[in-house]
C-alpha positions as CSV (number, residue, x, y, z in Angstrom):
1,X,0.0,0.0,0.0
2,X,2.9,2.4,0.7
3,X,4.9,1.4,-2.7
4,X,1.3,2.5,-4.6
5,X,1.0,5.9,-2.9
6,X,4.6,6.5,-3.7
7,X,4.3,6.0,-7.2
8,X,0.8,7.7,-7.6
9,X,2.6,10.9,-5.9
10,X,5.1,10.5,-8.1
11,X,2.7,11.0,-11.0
12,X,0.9,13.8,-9.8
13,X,4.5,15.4,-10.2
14,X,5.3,14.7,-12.8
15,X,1.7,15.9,-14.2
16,X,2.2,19.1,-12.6
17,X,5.6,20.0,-14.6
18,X,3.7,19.2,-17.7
19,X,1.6,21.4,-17.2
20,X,3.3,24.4,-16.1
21,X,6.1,24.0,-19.5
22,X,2.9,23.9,-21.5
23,X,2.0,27.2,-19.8
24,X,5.1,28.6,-20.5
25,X,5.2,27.5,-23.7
26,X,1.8,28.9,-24.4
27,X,3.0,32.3,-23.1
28,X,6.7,32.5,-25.2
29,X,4.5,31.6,-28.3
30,X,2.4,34.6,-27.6
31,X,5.1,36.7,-27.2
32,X,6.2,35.4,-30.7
33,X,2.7,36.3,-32.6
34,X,3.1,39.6,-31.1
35,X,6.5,40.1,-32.2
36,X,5.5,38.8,-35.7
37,X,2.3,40.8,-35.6
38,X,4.9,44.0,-34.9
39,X,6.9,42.9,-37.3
40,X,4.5,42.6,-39.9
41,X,3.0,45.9,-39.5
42,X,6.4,47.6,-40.1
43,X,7.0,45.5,-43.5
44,X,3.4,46.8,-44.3
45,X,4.4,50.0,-43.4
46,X,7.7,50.1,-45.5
47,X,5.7,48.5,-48.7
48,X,3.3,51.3,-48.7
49,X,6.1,53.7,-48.4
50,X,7.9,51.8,-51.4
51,X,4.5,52.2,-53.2
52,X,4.5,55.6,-53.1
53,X,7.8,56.0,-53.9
54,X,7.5,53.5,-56.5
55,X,4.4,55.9,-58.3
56,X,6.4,58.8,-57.7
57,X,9.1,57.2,-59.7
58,X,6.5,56.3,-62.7
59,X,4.9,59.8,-63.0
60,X,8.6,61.4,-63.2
61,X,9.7,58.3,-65.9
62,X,6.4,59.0,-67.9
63,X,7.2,63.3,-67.7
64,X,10.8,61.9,-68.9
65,X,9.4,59.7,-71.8
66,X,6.7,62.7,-73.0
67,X,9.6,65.3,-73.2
68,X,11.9,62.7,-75.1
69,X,9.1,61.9,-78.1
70,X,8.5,65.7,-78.1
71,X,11.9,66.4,-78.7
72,X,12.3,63.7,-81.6
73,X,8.9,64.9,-82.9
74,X,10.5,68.0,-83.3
75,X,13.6,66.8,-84.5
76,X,12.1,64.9,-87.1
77,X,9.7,67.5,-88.3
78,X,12.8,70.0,-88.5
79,X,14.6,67.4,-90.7
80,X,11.8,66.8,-92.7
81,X,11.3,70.8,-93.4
82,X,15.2,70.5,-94.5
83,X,15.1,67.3,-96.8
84,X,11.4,67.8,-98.0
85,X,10.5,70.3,-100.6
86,X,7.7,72.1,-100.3
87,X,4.7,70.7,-101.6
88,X,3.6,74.0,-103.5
89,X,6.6,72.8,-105.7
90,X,5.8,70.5,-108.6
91,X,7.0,66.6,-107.0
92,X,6.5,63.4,-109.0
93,X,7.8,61.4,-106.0
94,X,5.2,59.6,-104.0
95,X,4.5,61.0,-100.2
96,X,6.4,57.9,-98.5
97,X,9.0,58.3,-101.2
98,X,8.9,62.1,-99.6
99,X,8.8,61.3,-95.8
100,X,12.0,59.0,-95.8
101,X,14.8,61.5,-94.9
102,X,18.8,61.3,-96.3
103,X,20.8,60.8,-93.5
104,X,23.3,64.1,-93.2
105,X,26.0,62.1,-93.3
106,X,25.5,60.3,-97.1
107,X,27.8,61.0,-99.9
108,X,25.6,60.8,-102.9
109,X,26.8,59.9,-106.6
110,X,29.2,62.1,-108.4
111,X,27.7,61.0,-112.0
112,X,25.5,63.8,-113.5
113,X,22.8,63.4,-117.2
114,X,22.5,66.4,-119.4
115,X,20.3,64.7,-121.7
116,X,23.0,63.9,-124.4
117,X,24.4,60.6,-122.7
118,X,23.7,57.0,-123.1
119,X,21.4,56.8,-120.4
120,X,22.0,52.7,-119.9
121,X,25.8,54.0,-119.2
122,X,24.5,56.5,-117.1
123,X,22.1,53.8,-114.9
124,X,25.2,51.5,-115.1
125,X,27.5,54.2,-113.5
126,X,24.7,55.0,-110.7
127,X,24.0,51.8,-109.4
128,X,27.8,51.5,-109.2
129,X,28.1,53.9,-106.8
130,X,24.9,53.5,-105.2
131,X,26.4,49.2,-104.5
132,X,29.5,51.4,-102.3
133,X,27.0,53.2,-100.1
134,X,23.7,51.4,-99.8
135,X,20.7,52.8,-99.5
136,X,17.0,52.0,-99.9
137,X,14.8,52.4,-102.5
138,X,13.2,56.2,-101.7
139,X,16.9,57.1,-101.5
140,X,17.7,55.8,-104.7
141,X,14.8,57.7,-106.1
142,X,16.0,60.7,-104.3
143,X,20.1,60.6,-105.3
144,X,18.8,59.7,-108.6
145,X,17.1,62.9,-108.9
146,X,20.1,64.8,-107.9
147,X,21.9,63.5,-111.0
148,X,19.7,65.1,-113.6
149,X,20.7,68.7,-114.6
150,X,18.9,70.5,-117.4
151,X,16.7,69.7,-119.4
152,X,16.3,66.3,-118.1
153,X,15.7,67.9,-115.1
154,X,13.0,69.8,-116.5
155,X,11.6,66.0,-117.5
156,X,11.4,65.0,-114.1
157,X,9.7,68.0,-112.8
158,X,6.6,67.8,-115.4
159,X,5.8,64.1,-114.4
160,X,2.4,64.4,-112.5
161,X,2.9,65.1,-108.8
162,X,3.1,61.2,-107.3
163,X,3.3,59.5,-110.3
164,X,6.7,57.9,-108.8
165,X,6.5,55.4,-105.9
166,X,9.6,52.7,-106.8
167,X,13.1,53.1,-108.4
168,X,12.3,50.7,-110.5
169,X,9.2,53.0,-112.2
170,X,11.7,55.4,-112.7
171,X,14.5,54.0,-114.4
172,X,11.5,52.5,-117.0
173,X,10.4,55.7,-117.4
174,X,14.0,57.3,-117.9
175,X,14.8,54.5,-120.2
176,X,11.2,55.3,-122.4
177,X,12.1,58.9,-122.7
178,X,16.2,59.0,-123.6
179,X,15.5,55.8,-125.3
180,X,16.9,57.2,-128.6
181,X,20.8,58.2,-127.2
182,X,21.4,54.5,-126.7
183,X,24.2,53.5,-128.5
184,X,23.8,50.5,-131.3
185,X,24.6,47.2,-129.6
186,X,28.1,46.4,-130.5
187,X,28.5,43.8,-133.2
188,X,31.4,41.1,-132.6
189,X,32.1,41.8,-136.3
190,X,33.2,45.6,-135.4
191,X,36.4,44.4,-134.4
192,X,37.6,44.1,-137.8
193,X,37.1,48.1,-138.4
194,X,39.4,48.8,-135.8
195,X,42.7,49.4,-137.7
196,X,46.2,51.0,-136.6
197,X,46.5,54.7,-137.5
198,X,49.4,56.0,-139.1
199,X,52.1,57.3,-136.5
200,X,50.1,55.1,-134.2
201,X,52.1,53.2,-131.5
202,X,51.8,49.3,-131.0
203,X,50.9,50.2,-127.2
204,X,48.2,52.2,-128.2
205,X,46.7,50.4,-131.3
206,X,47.2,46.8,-128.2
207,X,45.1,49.2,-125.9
208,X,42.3,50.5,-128.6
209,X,41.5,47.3,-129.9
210,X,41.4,45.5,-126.0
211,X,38.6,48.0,-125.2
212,X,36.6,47.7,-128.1
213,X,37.1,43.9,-127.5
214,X,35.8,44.6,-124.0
215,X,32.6,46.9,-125.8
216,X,31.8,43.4,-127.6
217,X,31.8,40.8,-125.0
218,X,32.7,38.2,-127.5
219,X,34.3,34.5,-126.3
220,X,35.6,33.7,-130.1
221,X,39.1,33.6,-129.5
222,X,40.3,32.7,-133.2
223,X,37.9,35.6,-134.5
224,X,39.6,38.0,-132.1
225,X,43.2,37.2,-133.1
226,X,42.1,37.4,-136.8
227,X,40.6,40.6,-136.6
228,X,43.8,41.8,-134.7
229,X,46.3,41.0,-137.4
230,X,43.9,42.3,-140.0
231,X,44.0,45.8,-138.2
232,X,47.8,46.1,-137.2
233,X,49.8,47.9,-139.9
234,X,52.8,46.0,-141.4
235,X,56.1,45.9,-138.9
236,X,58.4,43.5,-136.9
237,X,55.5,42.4,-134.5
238,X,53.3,41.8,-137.6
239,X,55.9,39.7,-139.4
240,X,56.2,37.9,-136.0
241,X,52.4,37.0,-136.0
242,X,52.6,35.4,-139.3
243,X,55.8,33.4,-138.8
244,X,54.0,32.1,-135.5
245,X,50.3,32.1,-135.5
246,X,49.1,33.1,-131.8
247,X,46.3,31.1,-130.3
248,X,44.5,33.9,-127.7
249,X,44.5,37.5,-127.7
250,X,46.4,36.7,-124.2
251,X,49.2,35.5,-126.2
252,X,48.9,38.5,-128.5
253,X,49.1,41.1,-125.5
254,X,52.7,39.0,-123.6
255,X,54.2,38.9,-127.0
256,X,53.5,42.9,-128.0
257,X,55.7,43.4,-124.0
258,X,58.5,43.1,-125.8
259,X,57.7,44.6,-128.6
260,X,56.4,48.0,-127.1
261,X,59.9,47.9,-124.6
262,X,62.1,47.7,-128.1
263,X,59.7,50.6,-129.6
264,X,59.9,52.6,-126.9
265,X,63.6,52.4,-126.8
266,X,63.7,53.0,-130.6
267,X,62.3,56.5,-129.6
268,X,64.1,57.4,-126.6
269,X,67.8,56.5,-128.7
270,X,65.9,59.4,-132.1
271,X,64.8,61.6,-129.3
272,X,68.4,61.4,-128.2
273,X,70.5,60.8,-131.3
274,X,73.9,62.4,-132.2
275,X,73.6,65.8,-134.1
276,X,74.2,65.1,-138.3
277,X,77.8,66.4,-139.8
278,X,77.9,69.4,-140.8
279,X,77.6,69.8,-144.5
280,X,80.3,71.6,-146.6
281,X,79.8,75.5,-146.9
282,X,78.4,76.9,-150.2
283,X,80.9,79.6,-150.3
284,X,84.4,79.1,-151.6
285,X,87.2,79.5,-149.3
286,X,89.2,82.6,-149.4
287,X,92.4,82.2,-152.1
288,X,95.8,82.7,-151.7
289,X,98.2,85.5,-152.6
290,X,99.8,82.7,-154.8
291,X,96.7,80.9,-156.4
292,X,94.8,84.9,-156.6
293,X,97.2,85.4,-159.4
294,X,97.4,82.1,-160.6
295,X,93.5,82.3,-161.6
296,X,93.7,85.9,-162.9
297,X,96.4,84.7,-165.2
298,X,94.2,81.4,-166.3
299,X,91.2,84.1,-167.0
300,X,93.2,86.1,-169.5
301,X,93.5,82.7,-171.3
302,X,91.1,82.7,-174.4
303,X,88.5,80.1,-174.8
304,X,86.0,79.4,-177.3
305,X,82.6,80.9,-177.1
306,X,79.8,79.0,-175.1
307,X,76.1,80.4,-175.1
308,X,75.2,81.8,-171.6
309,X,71.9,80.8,-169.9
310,X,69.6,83.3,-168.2
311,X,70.2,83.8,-165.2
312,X,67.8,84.1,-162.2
313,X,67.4,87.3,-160.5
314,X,68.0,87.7,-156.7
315,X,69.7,85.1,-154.3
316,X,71.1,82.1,-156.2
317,X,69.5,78.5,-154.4
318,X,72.4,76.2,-154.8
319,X,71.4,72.6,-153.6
320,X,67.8,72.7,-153.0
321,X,65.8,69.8,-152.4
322,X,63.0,68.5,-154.1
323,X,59.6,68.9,-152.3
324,X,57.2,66.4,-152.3
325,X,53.5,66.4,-151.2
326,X,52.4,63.3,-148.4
327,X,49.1,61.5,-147.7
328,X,49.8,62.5,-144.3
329,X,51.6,65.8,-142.5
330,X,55.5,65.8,-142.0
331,X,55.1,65.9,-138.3
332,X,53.1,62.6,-138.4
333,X,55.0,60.9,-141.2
334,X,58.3,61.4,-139.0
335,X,57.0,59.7,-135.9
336,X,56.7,55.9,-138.1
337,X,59.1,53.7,-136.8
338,X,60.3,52.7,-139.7
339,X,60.9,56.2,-141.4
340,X,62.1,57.1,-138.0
341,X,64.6,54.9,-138.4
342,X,65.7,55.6,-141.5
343,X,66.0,59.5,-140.6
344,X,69.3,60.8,-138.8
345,X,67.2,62.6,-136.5
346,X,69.4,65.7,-135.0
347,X,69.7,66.2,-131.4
348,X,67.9,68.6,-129.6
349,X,69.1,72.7,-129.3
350,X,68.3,75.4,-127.0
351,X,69.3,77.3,-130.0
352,X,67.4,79.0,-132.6
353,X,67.4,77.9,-135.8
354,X,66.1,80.4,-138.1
355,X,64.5,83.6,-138.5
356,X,61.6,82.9,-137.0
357,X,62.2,82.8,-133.3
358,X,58.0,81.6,-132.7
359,X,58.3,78.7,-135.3
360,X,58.8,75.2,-134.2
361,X,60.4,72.6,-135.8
362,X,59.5,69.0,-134.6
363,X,62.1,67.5,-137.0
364,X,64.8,69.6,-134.8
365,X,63.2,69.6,-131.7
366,X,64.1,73.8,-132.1
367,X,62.8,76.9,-132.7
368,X,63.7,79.2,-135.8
369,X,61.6,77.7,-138.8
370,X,58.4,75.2,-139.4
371,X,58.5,71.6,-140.4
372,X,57.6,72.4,-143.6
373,X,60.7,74.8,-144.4
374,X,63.1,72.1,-142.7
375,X,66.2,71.8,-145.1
376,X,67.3,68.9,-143.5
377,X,64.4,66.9,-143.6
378,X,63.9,68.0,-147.0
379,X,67.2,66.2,-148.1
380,X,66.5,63.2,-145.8
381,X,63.1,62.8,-147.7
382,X,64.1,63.7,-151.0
383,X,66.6,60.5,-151.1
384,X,64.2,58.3,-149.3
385,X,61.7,59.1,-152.4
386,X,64.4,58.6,-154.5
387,X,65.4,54.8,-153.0
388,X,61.8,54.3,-153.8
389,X,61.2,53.7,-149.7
390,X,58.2,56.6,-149.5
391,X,56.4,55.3,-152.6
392,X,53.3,54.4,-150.4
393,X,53.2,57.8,-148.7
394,X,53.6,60.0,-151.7
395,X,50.1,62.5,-152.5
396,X,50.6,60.8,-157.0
397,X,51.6,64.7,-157.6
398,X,54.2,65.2,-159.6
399,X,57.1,66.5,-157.2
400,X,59.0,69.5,-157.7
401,X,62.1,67.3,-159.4
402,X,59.5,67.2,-162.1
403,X,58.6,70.5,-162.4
404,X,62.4,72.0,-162.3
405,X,63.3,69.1,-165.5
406,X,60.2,71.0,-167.0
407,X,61.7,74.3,-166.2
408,X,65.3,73.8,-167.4
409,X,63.7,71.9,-170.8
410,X,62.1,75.0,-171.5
411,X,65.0,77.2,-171.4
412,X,66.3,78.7,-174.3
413,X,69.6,80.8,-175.0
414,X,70.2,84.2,-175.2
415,X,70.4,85.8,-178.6
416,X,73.1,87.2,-180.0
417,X,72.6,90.2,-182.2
418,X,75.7,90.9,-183.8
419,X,79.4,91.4,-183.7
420,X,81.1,94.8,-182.8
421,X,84.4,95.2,-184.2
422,X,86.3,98.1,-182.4
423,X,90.2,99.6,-182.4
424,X,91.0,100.9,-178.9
425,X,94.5,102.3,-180.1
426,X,97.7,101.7,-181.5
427,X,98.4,99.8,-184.9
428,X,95.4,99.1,-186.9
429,X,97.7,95.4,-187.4
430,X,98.0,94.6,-183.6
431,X,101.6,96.9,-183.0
432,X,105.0,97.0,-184.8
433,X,106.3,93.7,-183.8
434,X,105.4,90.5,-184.9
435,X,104.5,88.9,-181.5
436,X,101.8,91.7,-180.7
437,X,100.2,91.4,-184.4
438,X,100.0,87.3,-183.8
439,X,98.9,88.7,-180.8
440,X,96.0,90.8,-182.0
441,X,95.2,87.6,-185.1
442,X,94.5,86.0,-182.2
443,X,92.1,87.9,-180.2
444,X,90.4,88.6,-183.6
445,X,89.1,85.3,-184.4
446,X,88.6,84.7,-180.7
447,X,86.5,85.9,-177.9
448,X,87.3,85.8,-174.3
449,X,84.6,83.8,-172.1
């Protein structure tokens, strides 16, 4: 009985503390929903303070965002009064066309149309420049505008007011109205009208004929080389090309290199050439004391009488060249390699040759007489004609060689009227000795030339 009261008092114990930590627990978790409550209320607090603060932020962003699309507004509208026109002047271009701006900063074309150009070289040239710096399609319209000048910008002007809303409608309708300066299509058969000019170098006859090979686009190699020694005037690169036929027009322009370096060279070594030896005077040198009396002694001598020919009035031309007229000018012919080679070109002077201190010379390379009053090149020519090496370059006149055999055929001798027998003193026989009357036989049935 005592061990069972014992143990029941020890339960009530142990009862009692149970109940007392569930009171104190009770009372700590009050405190804690108070705490949180507190708590709560000041994170309410401080998210309606962030609300406000957060509005305040929203209204000031939205005052920020109005003022910014104003300003562009503005912007835009002031750009638009600079790059648009104004509508009171007459504007085929479309009003989107119209409202796209140019950017400040864009270099248009430099190609301009006067209304005398090809105008598909003139579309080729602008869309050239236009690949460089892009662009859309209102500012092609636009730049393409600024390229007409004129008339053809008078065109432009009188096409109903937004009758243009592409590029592409106004390059047809540029095409349709300048349709008749387009240039013929190039026929593949041209090439064999190009030809070399006389005086014409081999670099640039090489260079002619490549760009009107370009002009025809044509992939016929064998008709390209063909037409090229058809045109080339005969010379050392000819000759080469029919000893070995080339294959390509490739081949043609490496095997003229060498050909243009010796040409070249050819001209440098005339431009540069020794000066000719100088010919013999036309006056007679001065005589001696000795030989001065020797010749006035061989006068006195009597001869027999030879019929004088008239004689020319004025200065006496000793030595003149014949002239002879050209298909082509001097100045030209000289420049033909091979006459240039055959000429002893002089060197070149800083001194005046002639009278004529404004005449040029471009046999001389001087100043003092023409070309065509050279005596030089006169000579030079004159035996050229004569070795029968200008026979292809001469007018079919006849030359003045001609004309002077005419001339001296034609000339007659003087008359002679009479005989006047005179005695200027002394015997009637001669004198009183023997050796002045054989003497005076003498100079009677003689005259003195």
């Amino acid at each position: 009985m005592r061990n069972t009261r014992q143990s029941s008092t020890a339960n009530e114990g142990e009862g009692s503390l149970t109940l007392q930590q569930v009171m104190e627990m009770m009372q700590n978790l009050q405190e804690f929903v108070a705490a949180s409550r507190a708590e709560q209320e000041r994170i309410q607090m401080d998210l309606v303070a962030l609300q406000s603060m957060n509005e305040e932020l929203h209204r000031t962003n939205e005052e920020l965002r109005h003022e910014l699309r104003s300003q562009a507004e503005n912007r835009e509208a002031g750009e638009r009064e600079c790059f648009t026109p104004p509508r009171e002047f007459p504007m085929p271009f479309s009003q989107e066309i119209m409202d796209i701006a140019i950017p400040a900063t864009f270099v248009g074309p430099k190609v301009v149309f006067t209304g005398s150009e090809d105008p598909e070289a003139h579309l080729t040239a602008f869309h050239t420049q236009m690949m460089l710096v892009g662009g859309t399609d209102a500012v092609r319209c636009k730049l393409f505008m600024s390229t007409l000048v004129g008339t053809t910008m008078l065109w432009f002007i009188s096409l109903p007011d937004g009758h243009v809303t592409s590029f592409a409608q106004l390059t047809k309708l540029f095409r349709e109205q300048y349709i008749t300066n387009r240039a013929p299509p190039p026929n593949s058969y041209d090439l064999f009208d190009v030809r070399q000019y006389q005086g014409e170098t081999l670099k640039e006859f090489v260079n002619r004929f490549g760009a009107q090979v370009v002009r025809v686009s044509t992939i016929d190699e064998s008709m390209i080389v063909h037409a090229f020694r058809k045109g080339i005037s005969p010379g050392p690169f000819s000759e080469s090309l029919i000893r070995s036929h080339p294959k390509t027009f490739t081949e043609i322009r490496c095997r003229a290199v060498a050909h243009i370096a010796a040409e070249g060279e050819v001209n440098e070594k005339r431009s540069n050439a020794a000066p000719e030896r100088p010919r013999a005077p036309l006056r007679a040198p001065p005589l001696r004391v000795h030989e001065a009396t020797t010749s006035k002694k061989n006068q006195g001598r009597l001869r027999p009488y030879k019929p004088r020919k008239p004689q020319n009035k004025g200065r006496v031309r000793e030595n003149r060249p014949a002239r002879h007229d050209f298909v082509i000018k001097l100045r030209d012919l000289i420049t033909i390699p091979n006459i240039a080679n055959r000429l002893r070109a002089p060197g070149k002077t800083d001194k005046v040759m002639g009278p004529h201190k404004d005449a040029w010379c471009e046999f001389h390379q001087a100043f003092g007489h023409t070309i065509s009053n050279c005596l030089a090149l006169a000579h030079l020519l004159d035996e050229l004609v004569k070795s029968g090496f200008l026979k292809d370059y001469l007018a079919g006149q006849p030359g003045a060689e001609a004309l002077a055999a005419v001339a001296e055929a034609q000339a007659h001798e003087m008359p002679i009227h009479g005989e006047i027998h005179t005695i200027s003193g002394g015997f009637s026989g001669g004198g009183c000795t023997a050796s002045q009357r054989k003497r005076y036989a003498c100079s009677v049935m003689s005259v003195v030339g």
